[in-house]
C-alpha positions as CSV (number, residue, x, y, z in Angstrom):
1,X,79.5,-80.7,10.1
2,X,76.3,-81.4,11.9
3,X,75.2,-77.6,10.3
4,X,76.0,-78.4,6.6
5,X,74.3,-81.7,7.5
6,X,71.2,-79.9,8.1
7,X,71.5,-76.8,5.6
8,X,71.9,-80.2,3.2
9,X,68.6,-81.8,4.2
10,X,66.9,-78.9,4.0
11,X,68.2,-78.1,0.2
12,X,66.9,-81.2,-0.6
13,X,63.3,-80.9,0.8
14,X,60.4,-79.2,-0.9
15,X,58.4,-78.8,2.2
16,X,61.2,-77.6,3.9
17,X,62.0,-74.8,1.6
18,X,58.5,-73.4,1.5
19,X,58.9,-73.1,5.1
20,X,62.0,-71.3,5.2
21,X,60.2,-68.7,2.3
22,X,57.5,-68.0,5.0
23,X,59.5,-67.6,7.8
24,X,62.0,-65.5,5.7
25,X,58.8,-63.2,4.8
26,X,57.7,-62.5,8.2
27,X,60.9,-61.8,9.6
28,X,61.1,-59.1,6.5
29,X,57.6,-57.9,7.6
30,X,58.4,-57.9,11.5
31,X,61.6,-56.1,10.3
32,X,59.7,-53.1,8.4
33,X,56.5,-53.3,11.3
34,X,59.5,-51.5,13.1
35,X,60.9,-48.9,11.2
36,X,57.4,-47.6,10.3
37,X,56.0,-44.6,12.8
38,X,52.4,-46.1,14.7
39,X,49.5,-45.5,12.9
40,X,48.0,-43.2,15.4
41,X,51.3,-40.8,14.8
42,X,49.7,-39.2,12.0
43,X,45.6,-39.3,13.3
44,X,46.5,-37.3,16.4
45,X,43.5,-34.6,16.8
46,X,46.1,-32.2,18.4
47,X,49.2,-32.7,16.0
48,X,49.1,-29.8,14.9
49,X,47.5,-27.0,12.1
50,X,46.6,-27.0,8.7
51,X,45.2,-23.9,6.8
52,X,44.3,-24.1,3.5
53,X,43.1,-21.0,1.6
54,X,40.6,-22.1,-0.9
55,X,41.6,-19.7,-3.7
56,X,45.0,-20.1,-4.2
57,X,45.4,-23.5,-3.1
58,X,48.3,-22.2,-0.5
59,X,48.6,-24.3,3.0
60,X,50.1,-22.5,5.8
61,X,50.7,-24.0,9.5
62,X,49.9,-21.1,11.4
63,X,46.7,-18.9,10.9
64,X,48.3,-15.9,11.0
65,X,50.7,-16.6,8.3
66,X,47.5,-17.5,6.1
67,X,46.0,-14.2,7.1
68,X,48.3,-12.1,6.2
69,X,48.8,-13.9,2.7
70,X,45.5,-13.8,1.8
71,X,43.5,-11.1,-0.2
72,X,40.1,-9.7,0.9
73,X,37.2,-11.9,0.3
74,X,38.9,-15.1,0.4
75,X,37.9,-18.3,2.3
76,X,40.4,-19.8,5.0
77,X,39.9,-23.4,6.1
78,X,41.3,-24.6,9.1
79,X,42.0,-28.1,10.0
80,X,43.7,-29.1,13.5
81,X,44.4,-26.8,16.7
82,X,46.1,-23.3,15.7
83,X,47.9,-22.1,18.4
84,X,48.9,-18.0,18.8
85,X,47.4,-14.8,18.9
86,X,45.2,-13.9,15.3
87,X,44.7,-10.3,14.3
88,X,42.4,-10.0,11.0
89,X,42.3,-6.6,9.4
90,X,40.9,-7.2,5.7
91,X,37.4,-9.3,5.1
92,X,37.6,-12.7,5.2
93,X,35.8,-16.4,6.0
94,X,37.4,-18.4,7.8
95,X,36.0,-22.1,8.7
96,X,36.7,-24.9,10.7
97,X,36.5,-28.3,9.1
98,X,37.0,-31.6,11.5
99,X,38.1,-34.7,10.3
100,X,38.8,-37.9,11.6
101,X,42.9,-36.9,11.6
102,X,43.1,-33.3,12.5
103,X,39.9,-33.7,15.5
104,X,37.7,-30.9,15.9
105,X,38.9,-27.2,14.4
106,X,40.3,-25.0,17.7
107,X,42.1,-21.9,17.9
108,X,44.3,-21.4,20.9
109,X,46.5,-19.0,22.9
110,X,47.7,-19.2,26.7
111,X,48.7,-16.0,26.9
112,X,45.6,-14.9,29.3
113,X,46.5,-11.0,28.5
114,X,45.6,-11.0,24.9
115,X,42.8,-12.3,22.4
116,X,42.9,-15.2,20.8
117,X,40.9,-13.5,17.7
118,X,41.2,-9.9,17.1
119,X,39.1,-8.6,14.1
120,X,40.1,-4.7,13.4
121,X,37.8,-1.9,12.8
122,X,36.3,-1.9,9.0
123,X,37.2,-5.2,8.4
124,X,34.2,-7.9,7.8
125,X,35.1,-11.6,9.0
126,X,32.8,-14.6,8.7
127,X,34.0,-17.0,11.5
128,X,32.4,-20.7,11.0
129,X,32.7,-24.0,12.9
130,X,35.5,-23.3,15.1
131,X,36.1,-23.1,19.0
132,X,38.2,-20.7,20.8
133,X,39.7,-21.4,23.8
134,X,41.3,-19.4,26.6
135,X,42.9,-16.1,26.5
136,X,40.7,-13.3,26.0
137,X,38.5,-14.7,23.5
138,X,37.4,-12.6,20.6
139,X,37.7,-8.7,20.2
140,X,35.7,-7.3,18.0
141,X,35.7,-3.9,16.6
142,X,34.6,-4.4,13.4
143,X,31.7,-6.5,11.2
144,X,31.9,-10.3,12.7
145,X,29.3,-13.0,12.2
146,X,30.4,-15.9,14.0
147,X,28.2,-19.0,13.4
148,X,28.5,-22.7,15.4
149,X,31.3,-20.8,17.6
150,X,32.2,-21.8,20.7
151,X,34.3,-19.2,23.0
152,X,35.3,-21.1,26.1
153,X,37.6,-20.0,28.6
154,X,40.1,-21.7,31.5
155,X,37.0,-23.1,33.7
156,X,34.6,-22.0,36.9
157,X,38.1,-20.7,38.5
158,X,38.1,-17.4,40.3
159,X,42.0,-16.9,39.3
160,X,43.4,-14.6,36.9
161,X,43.2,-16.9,34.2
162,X,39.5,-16.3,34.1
163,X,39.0,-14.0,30.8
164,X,36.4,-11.9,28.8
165,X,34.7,-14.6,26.2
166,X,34.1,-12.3,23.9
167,X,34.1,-8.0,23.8
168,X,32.2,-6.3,21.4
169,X,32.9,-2.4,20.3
170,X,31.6,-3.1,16.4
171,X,28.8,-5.2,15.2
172,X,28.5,-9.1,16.4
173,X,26.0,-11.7,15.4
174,X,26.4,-15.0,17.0
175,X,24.4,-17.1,15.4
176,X,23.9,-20.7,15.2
177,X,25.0,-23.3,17.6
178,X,27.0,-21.1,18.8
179,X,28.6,-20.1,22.5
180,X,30.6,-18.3,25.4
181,X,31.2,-20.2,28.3
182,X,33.5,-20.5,30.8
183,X,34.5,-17.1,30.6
184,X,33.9,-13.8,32.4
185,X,31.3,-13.9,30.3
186,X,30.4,-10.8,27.4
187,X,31.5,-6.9,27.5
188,X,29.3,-5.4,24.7
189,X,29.6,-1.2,23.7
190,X,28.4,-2.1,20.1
191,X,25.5,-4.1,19.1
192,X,25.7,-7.8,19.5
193,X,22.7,-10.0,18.3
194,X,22.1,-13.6,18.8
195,X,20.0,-16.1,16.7
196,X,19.5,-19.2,16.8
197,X,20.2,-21.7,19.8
198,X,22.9,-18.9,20.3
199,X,23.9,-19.2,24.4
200,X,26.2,-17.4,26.8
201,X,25.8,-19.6,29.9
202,X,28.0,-20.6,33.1
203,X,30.2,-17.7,32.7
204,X,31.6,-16.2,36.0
205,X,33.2,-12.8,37.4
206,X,34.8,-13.8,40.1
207,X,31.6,-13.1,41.8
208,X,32.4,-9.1,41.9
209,X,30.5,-8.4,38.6
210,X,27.5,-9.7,36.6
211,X,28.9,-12.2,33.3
212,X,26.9,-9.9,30.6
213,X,27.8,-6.3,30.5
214,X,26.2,-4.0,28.3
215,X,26.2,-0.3,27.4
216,X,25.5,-0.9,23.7
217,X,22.4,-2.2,21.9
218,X,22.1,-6.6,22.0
219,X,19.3,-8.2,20.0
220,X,18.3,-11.5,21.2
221,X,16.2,-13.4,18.6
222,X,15.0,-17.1,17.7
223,X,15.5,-19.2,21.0
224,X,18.6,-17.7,22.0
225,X,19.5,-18.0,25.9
226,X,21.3,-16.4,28.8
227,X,21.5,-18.6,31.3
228,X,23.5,-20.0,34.7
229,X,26.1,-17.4,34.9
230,X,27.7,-16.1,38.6
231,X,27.4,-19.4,40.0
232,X,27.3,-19.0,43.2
233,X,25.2,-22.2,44.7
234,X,25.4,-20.7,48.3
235,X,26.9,-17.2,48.9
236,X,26.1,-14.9,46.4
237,X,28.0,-11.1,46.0
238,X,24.9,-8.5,45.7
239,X,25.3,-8.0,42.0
240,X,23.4,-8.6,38.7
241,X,24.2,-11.7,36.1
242,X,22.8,-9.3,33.5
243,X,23.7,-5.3,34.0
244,X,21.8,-3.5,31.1
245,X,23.1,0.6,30.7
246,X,22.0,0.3,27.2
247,X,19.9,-1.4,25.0
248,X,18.2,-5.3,25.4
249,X,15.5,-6.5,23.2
250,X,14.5,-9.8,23.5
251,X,12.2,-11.7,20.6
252,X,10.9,-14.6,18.9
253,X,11.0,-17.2,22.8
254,X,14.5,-15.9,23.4
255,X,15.1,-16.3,27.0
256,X,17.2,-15.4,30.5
257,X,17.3,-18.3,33.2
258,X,18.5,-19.9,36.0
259,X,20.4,-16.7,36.7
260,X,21.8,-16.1,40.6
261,X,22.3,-12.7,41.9
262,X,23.5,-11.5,45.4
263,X,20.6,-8.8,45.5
264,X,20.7,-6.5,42.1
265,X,18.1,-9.0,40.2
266,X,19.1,-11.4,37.3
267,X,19.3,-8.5,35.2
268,X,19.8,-4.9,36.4
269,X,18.1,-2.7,34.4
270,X,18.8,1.1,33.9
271,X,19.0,1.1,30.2
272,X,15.8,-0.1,28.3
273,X,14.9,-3.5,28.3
274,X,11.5,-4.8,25.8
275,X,10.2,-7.9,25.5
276,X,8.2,-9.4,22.5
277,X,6.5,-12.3,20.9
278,X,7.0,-14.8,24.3
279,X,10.3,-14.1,25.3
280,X,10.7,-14.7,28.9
281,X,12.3,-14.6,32.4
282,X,11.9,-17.4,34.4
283,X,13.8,-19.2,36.9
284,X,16.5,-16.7,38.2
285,X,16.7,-16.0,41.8
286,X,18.4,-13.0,43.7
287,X,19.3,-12.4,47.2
288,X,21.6,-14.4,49.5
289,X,24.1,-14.7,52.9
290,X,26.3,-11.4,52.0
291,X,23.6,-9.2,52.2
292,X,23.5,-7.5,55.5
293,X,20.6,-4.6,54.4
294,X,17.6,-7.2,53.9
295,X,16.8,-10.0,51.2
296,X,16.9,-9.8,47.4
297,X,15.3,-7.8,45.4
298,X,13.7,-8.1,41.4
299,X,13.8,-12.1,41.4
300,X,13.8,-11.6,37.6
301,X,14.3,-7.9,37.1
302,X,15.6,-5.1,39.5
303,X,14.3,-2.3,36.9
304,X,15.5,1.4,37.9
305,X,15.0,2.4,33.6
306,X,12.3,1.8,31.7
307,X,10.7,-2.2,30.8
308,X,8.4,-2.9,27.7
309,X,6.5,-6.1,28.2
310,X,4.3,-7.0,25.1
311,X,3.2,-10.1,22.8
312,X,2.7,-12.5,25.4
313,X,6.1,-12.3,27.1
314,X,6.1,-13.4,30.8
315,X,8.7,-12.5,34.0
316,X,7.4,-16.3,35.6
317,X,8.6,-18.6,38.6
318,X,11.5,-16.5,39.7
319,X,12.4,-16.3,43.5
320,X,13.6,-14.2,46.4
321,X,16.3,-15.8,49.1
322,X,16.4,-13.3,52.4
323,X,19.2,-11.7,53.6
324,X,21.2,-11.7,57.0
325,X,18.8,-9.7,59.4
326,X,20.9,-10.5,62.4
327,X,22.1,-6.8,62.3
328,X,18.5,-5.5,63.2
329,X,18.0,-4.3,59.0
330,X,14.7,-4.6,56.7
331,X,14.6,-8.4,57.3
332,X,12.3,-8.2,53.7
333,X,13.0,-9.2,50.4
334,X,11.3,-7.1,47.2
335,X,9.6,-8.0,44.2
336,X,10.0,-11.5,43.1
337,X,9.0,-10.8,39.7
338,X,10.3,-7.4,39.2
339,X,11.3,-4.1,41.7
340,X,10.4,-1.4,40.0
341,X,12.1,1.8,40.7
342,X,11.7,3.0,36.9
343,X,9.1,2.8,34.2
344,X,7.4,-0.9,33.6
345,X,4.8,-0.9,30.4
346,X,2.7,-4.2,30.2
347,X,0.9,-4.4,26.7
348,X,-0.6,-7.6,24.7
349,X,-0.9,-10.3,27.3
350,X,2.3,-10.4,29.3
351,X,2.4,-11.5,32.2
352,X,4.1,-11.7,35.8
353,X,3.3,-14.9,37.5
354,X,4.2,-17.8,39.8
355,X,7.4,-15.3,41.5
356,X,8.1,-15.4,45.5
357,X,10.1,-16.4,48.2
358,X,12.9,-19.3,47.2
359,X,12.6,-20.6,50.9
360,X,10.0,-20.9,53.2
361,X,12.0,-18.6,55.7
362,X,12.1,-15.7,53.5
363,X,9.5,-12.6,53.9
364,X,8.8,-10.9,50.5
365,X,6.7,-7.6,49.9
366,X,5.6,-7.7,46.1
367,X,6.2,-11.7,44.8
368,X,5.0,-10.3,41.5
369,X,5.9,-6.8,41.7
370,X,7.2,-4.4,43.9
371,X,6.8,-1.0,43.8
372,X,8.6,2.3,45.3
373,X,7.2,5.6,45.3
374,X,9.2,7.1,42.5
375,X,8.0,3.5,39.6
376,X,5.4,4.5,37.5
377,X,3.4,1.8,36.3
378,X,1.8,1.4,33.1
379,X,-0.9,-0.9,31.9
380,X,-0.5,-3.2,34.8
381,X,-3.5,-4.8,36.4
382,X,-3.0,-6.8,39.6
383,X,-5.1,-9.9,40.6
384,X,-7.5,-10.0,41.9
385,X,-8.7,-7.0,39.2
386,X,-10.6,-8.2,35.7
387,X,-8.3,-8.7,33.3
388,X,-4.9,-9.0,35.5
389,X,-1.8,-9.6,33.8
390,X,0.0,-9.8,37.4
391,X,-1.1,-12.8,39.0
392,X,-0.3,-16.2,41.2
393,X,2.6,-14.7,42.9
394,X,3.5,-14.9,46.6
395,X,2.7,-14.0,48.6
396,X,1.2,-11.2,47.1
397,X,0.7,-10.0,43.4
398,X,1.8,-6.3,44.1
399,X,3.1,-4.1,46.7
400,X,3.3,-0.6,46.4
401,X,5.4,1.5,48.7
402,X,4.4,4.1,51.1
C-alpha cells in the first residue's frame, strides 16, 4: 500500500516526473556506456595491419597478401605493424603512413633466421617511411631505394638474436632520414650509396667482426655517417668497425666517427678508399686490453690498399690506446692518424691532424702517420716542412720505419 501510495504522489507531481525522466535517461546511458568496447580499443598503435593499394582500392591485412595481388608499378600503403616474412619480386612502392590510430608504420618478423624484407633480383622497389625490426632485416638483390627507413634489430645483445640490418648483393640507396641500428650492422657485395642524414651507427658483431662489411662499391654522399659501431667501452677484440675489400668513396662532409677497434683501425683498408670535398675521420680510436702484440694501430685508418685524400678532407683527432706489454711485446702503438702499409695519395688541402695517444700511458710511433717500409707515400708533407698537410699530431707527425 505504502508503494502505490508513493507511485500515486509521484503521478501527480510535475517536478517529480521530470526527475524520474532524467534519472531514467542516465540509467539508459550508463546501460549502453557498458556494452560499448573502450575507446582506446580501436586507437591501439599495435592493433594490427592495414594495406591499402592505391590503384585498385583493395585492403589487405597482411603485406604479403597485398604483394602478391598487386601488379608492377603500383603503390602499397601501409598503416599499423605487419607482422611476417615479405618477399617482393615485381616493382613496386610501398609506403608507410602513421596516424594517430594505427602508430607509426613497422614491419615485423621474430623469426631471427630470415628477412623481414626480401626484394628479388630484377625487381625495382621504392621502400618509404617505414621501420623494420628484427629478423634479418632487408635482403637485397635487386634495385631498392629505401628512403626515411629505419632497420633496427633485437638490441646491444651478443646473443643469437643479433642479425644482419641490412645485406646488399644488388643496388641500395638509403637515403633520407634513414637507418640501421642495432644490428650486426651492413654486409654489402653490390653497391650501396647513402644520402642524406643516411646513418648506420651502434651496430655490433658480437665483438668478433667489424659492423660494415664490404667487398662491393658504397658511395657515401651529403652528410651521411658511420658511426659508434663495436661498442666495446673497455675491452675491445682486435678488429676493424669498417673492413673495406672493395670500393669506399666518401663526398660532400660524409663522415666515419666515434668508431672503436681492438687494433685493425676504425676502418681496415685493403680495397680503395678516396676522400673528397671535406669528408672526414675523426674521433675513432683503435687499440685495447686483448691485444697482447703491442697497442693499436691506424687511429682512423689501418691502410694496407691504396687511400685518395683530396678537396680538403681531413683524418683528425683520432687516438691510439696501448696494448698489454706484460708479455715483454712491442709495448708501441702505430699511427694515430693512419698506418700505412699500402699506397696513401694526399691532394688539394687534406689534412692529418690533432691524432695520438688516447691515454697518457700509451707510447705511439707516428700520431699522424705511420709508416712501414713497404707504404709508399704520395704528396705528403710532414710538419715541420712548408706547406705540410700532416701536422699537430702526437707525439710526432710521421714515423717512418726502418
Amino acid at each position: 500500500m505504502a508503494t502505490e501510495s508513493m507511485l500515486s504522489s509521484w503521478r501527480e507531481t510535475p517536478g517529480s516526473r521530470l526527475l524520474g525522466v532524467l534519472a531514467a535517461g542516465l540509467a539508459l546511458a550508463l546501460a549502453l556506456t557498458l556494452t560499448l568496447p573502450p575507446p582506446t580499443a580501436t586507437a591501439s598503435a599495435t592493433s594490427g595491419c592495414s594495406v591499402k593499394n592505391t590503384t585498385t582500392g583493395g585492403t589487405y591485412s597482411r603485406l604479403q597478401r597485398a604483394v602478391r595481388a598487386a601488379r608492377p608499378r603500383q603503390t602499397l600503403r601501409v598503416r599499423g605493424t605487419c607482422r611476417g616474412r615479405t618477399v617482393i619480386r615485381k616493382d613496386l612502392t610501398i609506403r608507410g603512413v602513421r596516424t594517430k590510430r594505427w602508430g607509426v608504420p613497422r614491419l615485423v618478423t621474430y623469426n631471427v633466421k630470415t628477412p623481414v624484407v626480401t626484394i628479388a633480383r630484377g625487381a625495382r622497389v621504392t621502400i618509404r617511411s617505414l621501420a623494420i625490426l628484427r629478423g634479418q632485416g632487408v635482403r637485397n638483390r635487386g634495385v631498392a631505394r629505401l628512403v626515411d627507413v629505419h632497420v633496427w634489430g633485437w638490441g646491444y645483445s651478443d646473443d643469437d638474436h643479433q642479425r644482419t640490418g641490412i645485406r646488399n648483393t644488388g643496388r641500395l640507396w638509403l637515403l633520407g632520414d634513414s637507418s640501421v641500428a642495432r644490428t650486426r650492422g651492413v654486409i654489402n657485395r653490390g653497391r650501396l650509396t647513402l644520402g642524406g642524414t643516411a646513418h648506420i651507427r651502434r651496430n655490433t658483431f658480437n665483438h668478433t667482426s667489424g659492423s660494415v662489411s664490404n667487398t662491393g662499391i658504397v658511395i657515401m654522399n651529403d652528410r651521411s655517417n658511420i658511426g659508434h659501431n663495436d661498442i666495446c667501452p673497455h675491452y675491445c677484440p682486435p678488429i676493424s668497425s669498417l673492413e673495406n675489400k672493395g670500393r669506399l668513396v666518401m663526398n660532400h662532409h660524409s663522415s666515419f666517427t666515434g668508431q672503436r677497434s681492438g687494433g685493425g683501425g676504425a676502418i681496415w683498408n685493403v680495397g680503395t678508399l678516396v676522400m673528397n670535398d671535406r669528408a672526414s675521420i675523426h674521433h675513432n680510436s683503435s687499440g685495447g686490453a686483448y691485444l697482447t702484440s703491442g697497442g693499436g694501430r691506424g687511429g682512423g685508418v689501418d691502410n694496407a690498399g691504396r687511400l685518395v685524400m683530396r678537396d680538403h678532407s681531413a683524418i683528425a683527432d683520432n687516438a691510439l690506446l696501448g696494448g698489454d706489454d706484460s708479455v715483454g711485446s712491442d709495448p708501441y702503438a702505430h699511427g694515430g692518424g693512419v698506418y700505412n702499409a699500402g699506397t696513401l695519395v694526399m691532394r688539394g688541402q687534406a689534412r692529418i691532424s690533432g691524432n695520438g695517444p688516447g691515454t697518457r700511458w700509451t707510447e705511439v710511433q707516428g700520431g699522424g702517420i705511420y709508416n712501414t717500409k713497404g707504404g709508399i707515400l704520395v704528396g705528403v708533407n710532414c710538419a715541420p716542412g712548408t706547406l705540410a698537410n700532416v701536422y699537430g699530431n702526437t707525439p710526432d707527425d710521421c714515423y717512418f720505419a726502418e
